[in-house]
N, C-alpha and C positions, 0 to 999 in steps of 0.2 A: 133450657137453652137460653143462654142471653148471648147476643148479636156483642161483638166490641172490632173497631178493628184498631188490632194490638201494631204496635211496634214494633216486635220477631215478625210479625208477616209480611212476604215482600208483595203489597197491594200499591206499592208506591210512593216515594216519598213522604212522611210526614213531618210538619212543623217540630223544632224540640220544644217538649211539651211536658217535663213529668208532670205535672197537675194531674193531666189524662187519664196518664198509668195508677197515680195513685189513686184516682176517683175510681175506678176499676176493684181496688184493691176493698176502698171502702166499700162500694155497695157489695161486693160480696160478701165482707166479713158482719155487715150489716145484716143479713140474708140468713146466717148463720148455719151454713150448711153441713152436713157430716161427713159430704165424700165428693170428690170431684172425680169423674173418668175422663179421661183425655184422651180422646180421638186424635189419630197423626196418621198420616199415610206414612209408606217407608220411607218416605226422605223428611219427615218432619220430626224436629225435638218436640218430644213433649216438657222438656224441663224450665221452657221459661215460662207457660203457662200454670206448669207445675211450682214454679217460684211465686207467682202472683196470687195461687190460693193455699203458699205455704202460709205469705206473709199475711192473708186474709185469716187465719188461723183455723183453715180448712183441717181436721186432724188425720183421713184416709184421701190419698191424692197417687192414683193409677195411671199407669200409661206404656205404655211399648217402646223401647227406645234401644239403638245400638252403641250408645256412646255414653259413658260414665256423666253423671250427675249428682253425685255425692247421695246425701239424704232427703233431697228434693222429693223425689218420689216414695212415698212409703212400702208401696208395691210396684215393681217393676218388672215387665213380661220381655225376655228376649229371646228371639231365636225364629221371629219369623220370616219365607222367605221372603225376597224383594218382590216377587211374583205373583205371590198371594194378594188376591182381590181385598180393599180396604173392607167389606162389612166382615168377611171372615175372620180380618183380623183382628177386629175393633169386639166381634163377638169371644175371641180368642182372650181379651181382656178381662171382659166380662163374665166370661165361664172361671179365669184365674182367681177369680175372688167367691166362685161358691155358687154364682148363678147359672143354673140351666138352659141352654138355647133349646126347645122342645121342637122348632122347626127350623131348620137350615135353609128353605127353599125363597128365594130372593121372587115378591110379587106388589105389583103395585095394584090397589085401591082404585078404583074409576067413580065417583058418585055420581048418584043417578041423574041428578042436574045437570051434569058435566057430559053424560050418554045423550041424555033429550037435549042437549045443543049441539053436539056433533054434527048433526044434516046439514041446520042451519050455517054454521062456522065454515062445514067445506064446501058449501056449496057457493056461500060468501067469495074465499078462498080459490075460486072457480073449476074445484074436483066433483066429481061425481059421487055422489054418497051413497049409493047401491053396489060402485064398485069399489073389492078389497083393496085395500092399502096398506102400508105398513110407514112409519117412520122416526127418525132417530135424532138425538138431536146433539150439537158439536160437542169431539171430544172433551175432555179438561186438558189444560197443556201436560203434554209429555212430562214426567218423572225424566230427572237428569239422567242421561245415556239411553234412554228410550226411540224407542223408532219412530217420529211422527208421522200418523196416517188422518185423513180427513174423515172427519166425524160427521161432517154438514153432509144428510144423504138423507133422499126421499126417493123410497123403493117402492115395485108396487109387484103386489104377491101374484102367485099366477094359481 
């Protein structure tokens, strides 16, 4: 995984800069990789990131996409729906090239350092650490024509 933030992404204005992009271009092809998966939710092209590790001379470069992009991609998975949660999809890519998802079942990790500061954190926090809790934390913005609901919620189980 390397952090960049590209120019297709709408994070906000940036300066015009190809330097940037092509400093991008280099360290990958520096890197010399043999395959890039590109992750995209439904409303995202994967083709310009797919352009940036054709020109790194990435040779297998995947991704999911609804909208034609010539030979940018060498594998291309379409057909999934707009509905479908992004890991499903992203494993959907992943299975299209030969690899096996062996569990399907979406779980997060807690380390044990991270359980022996919980009391401390909530009680910090001024909750009670004997009693259950539950909580969530804000949505990501709505996918265009989505229904915006409020993500920011702190429930508590009964």
């Amino acid at each position: 995984m390397i952090g960049w933030r590209s120019i297709w992404q709408d994070l906000g204005p940036l300066p015009f800069d190809p330097a940037r992009e092509r400093a991008l271009i280099a360290d990958l092809a520096g890197r010399a990789f043999d395959a890039a998966l590109i992750f995209t939710s439904f409303s995202q092209t994967p083709h310009a990131p797919g352009y940036v590790c054709y020109l790194a001379g990435i040779p297998l470069r995947a991704g999911e996409s609804k909208e034609f992009g010539g030979a940018v991609l060498t594998t291309e998975l379409r057909g999934a729906p707009d509905d479908l949660h992004q890991v499903e999809r992203n494993l959907r890519l992943v299975e299209s090239l030969g690899f096996v998802a062996r569990d399907r079942r979406l779980a997060v990790a807690i380390p044990e350092e991270a359980r022996a500061a919980a009391p401390r954190l909530l009680t910090g926090a001024g909750l009670d650490p004997d009693r259950r809790s539950s909580c969530s934390t804000p949505a990501p913005a709505p996918a265009r024509g989505a229904t915006r609901r409020s993500g920011a919620a702190r429930s508590r189980a009964t």
